[in-house]
Short mmCIF file of the C-alpha atoms (twelve columns), coordinates in Angstrom:
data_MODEL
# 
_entry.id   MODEL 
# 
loop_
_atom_site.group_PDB 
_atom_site.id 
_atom_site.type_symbol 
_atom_site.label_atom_id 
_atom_site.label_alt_id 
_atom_site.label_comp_id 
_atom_site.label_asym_id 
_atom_site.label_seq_id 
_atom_site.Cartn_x 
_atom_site.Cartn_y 
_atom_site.Cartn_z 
_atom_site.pdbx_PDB_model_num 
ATOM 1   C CA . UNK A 1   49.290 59.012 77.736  1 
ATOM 2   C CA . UNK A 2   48.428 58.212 74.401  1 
ATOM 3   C CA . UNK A 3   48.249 54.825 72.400  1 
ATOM 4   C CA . UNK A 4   48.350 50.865 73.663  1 
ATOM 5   C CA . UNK A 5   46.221 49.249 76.356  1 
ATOM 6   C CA . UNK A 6   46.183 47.198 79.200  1 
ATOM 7   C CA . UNK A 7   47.380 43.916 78.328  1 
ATOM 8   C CA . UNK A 8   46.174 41.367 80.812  1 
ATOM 9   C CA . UNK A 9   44.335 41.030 84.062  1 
ATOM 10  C CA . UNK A 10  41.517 41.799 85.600  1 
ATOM 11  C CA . UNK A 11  39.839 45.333 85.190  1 
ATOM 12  C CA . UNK A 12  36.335 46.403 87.081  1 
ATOM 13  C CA . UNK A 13  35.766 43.059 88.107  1 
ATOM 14  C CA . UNK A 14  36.333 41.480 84.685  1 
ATOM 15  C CA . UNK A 15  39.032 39.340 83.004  1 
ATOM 16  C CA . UNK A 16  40.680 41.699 80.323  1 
ATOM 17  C CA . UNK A 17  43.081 40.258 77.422  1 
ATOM 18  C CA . UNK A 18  45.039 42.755 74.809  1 
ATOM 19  C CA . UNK A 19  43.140 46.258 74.171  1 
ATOM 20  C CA . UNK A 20  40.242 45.140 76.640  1 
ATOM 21  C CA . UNK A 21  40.622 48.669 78.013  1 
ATOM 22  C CA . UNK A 22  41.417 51.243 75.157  1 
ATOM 23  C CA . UNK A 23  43.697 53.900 75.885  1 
ATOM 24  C CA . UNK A 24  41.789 57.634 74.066  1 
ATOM 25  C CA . UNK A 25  44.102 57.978 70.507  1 
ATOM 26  C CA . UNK A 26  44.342 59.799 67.833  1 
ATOM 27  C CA . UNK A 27  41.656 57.544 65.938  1 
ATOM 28  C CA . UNK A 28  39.519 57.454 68.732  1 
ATOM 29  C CA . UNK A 29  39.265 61.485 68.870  1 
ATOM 30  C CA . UNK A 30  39.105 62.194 65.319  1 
ATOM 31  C CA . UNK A 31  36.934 65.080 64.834  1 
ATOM 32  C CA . UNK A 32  37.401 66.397 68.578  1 
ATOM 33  C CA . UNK A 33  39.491 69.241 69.524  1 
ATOM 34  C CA . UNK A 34  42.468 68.346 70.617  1 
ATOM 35  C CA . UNK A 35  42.981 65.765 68.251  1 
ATOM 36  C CA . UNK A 36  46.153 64.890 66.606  1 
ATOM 37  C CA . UNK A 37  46.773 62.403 69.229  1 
ATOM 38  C CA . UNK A 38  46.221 64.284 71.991  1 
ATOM 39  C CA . UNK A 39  44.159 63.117 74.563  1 
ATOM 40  C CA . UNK A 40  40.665 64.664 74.662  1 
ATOM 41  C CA . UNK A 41  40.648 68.149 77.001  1 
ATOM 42  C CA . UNK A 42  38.208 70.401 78.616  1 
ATOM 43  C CA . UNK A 43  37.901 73.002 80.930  1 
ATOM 44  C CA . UNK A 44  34.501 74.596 82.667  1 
ATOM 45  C CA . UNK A 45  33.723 76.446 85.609  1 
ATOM 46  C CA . UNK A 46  32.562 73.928 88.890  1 
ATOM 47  C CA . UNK A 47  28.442 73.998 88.956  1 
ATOM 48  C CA . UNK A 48  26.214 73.171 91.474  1 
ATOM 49  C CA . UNK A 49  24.324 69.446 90.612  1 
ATOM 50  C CA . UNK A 50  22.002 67.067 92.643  1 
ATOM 51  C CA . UNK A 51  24.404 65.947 95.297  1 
ATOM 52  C CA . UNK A 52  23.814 62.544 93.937  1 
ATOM 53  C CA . UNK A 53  27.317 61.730 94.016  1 
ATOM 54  C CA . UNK A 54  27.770 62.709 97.512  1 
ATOM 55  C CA . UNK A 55  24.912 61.303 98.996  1 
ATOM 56  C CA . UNK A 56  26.621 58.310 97.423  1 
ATOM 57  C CA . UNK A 57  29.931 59.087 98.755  1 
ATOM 58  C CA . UNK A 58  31.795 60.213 95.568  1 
ATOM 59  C CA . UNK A 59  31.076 63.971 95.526  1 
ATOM 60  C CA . UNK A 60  31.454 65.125 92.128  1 
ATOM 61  C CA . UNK A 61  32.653 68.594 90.356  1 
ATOM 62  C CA . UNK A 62  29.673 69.251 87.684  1 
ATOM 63  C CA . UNK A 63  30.401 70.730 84.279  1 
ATOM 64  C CA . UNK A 64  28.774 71.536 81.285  1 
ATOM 65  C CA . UNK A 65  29.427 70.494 78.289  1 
ATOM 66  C CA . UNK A 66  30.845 73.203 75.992  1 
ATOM 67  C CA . UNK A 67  28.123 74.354 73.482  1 
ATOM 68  C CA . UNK A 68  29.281 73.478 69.784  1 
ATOM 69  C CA . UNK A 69  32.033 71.090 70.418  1 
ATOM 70  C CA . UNK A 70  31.987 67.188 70.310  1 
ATOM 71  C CA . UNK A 71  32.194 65.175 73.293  1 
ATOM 72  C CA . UNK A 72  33.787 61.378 73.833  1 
ATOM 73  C CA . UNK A 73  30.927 58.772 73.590  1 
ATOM 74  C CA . UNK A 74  29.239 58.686 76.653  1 
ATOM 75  C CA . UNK A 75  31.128 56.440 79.650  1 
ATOM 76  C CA . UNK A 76  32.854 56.466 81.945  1 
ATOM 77  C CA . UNK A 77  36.776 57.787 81.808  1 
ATOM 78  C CA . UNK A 78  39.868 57.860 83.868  1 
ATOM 79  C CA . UNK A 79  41.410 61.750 83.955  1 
ATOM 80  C CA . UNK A 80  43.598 63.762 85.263  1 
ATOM 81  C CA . UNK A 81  42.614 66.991 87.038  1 
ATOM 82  C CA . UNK A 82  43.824 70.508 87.785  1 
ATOM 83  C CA . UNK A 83  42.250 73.317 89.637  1 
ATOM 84  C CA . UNK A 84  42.480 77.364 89.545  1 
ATOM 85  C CA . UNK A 85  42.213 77.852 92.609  1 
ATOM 86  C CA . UNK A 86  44.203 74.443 94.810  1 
ATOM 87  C CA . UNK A 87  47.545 73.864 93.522  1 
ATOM 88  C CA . UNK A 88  48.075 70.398 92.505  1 
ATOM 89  C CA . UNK A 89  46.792 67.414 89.943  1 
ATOM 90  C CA . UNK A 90  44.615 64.569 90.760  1 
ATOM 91  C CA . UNK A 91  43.206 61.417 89.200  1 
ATOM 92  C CA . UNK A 92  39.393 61.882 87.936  1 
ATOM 93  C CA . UNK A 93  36.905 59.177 87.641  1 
ATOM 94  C CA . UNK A 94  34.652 61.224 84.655  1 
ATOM 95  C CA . UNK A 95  31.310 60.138 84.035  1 
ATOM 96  C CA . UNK A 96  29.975 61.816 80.678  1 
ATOM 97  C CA . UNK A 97  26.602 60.997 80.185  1 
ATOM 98  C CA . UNK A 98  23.085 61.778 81.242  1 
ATOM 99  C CA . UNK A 99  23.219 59.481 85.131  1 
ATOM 100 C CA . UNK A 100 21.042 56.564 83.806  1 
ATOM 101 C CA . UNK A 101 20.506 55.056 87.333  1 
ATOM 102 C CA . UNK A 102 18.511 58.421 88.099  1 
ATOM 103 C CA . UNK A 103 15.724 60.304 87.162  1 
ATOM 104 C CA . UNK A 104 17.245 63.911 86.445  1 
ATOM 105 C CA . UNK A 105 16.377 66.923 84.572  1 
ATOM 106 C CA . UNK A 106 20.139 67.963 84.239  1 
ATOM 107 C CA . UNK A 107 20.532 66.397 80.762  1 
ATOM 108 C CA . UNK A 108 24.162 65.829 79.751  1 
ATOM 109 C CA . UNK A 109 27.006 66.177 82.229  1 
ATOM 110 C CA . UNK A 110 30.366 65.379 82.784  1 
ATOM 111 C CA . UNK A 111 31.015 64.776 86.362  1 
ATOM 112 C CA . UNK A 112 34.521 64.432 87.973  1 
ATOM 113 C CA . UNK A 113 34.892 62.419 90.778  1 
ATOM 114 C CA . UNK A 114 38.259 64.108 92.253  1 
ATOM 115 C CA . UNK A 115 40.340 61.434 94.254  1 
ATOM 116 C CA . UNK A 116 42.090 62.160 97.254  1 
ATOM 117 C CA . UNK A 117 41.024 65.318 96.793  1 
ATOM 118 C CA . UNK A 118 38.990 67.345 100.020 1 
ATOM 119 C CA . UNK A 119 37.390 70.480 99.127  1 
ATOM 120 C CA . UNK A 120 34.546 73.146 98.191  1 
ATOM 121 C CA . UNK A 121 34.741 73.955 94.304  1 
ATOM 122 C CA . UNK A 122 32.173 75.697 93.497  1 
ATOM 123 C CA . UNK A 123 33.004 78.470 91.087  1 
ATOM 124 C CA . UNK A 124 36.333 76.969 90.285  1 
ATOM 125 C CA . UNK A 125 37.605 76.668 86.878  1 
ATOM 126 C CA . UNK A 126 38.299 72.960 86.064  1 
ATOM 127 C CA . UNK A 127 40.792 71.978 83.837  1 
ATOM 128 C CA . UNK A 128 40.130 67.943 82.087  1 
ATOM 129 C CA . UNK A 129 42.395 65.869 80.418  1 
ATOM 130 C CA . UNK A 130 40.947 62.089 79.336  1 
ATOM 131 C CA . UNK A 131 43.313 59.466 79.516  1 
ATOM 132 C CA . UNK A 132 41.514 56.411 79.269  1 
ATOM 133 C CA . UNK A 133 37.841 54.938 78.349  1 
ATOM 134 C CA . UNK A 134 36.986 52.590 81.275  1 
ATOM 135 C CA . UNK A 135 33.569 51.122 80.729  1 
ATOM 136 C CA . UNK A 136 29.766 52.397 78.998  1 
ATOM 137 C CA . UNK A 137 27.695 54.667 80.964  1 
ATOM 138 C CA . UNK A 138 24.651 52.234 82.052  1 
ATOM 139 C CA . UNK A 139 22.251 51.873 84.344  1 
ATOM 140 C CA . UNK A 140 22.601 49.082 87.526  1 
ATOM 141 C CA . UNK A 141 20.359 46.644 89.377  1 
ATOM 142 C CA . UNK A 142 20.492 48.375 92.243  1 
ATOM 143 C CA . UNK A 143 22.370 51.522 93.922  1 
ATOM 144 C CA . UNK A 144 24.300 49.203 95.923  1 
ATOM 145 C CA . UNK A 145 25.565 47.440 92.287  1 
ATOM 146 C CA . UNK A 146 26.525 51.242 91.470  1 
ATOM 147 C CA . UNK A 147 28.154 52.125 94.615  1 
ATOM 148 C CA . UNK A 148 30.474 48.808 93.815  1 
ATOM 149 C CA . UNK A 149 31.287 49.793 90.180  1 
ATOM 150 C CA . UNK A 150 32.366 52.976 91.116  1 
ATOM 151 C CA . UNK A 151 34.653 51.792 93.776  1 
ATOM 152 C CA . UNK A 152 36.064 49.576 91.128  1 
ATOM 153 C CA . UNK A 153 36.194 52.403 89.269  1 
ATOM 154 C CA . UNK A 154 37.789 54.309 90.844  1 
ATOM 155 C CA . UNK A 155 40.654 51.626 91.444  1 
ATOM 156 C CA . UNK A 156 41.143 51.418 87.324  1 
ATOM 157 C CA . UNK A 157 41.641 55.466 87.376  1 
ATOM 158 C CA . UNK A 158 44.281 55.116 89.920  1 
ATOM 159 C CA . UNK A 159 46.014 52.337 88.166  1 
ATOM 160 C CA . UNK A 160 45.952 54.157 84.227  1 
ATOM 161 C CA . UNK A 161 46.725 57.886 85.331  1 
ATOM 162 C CA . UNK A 162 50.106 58.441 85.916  1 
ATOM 163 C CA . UNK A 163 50.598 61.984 87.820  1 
# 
């Protein structure tokens, strides 16, 4: 889904008017694989993290970012999501950044929050397509403040990835 933007309403919590919420397009991944107006893809295999996200209740699928190849600014994205090994697509919440909230070693990530989606994936190639920049990667007042943006979050990814 390339191109436009949501034109009116409210998005995580905020009052949005014409191209609040930028759809990923051909300007916007100029330089990136996948350009030429294609939305911005990646694939990796499923590593183990910190369990941060589950211990928040949003387990996420770790990847690394692949060596020698630009990534999106770091933020938070909407995706859509397919797996080797479970049949199917999804909606991804994608986090690509470095978890600002926490004090990690990991360095950069991208992290895929997998909705309605039950399951171990360790070891399981991942397969990322961004559809749509939600919001800057930053850090909160408090986890609770977190917890709340993710959840409204997650709500934006449901409502700009078509399946």
């Amino acid at each position: 889904m390339l191109g436009g933007a949501v034109s009116g309403g409210t998005v995580l919590g905020d009052t949005v008017s014409g191209g609040g919420i930028g759809l990923i397009d051909e300007d916007s991944v100029v330089g990136l694989e996948g350009g030429a107006g294609l939305p911005f893809v990646m694939d990796g295999v499923v590593i183990r993290g910190e369990q941060r996200g589950r211990q928040l209740g949003f387990p996420t699928a770790n990847l690394r970012p692949p060596e020698n190849r630009a990534l999106p600014p770091n933020g938070v994205y909407a995706g859509r999501v397919t797996l080797d090994r479970f049949p199917g697509r999804w909606v991804g919440a994608v986090n690509i950044g470095v978890r600002p909230q926490f004090e990690t070693a990991l360095g950069l990530l991208v992290e895929v929050h997998i909705l309605d989606f039950n399951g171990d994936l360790y070891g399981s190639r991942l397969h990322l397509e961004l559809v749509a920049w939600l919001r800057d990667e930053r850090r909160f007042d408090s986890v609770d403040d977190l917890v709340a943006q993710i959840q409204r979050d997650l709500e934006a990814c449901r409502e700009a990835v078509p399946l």
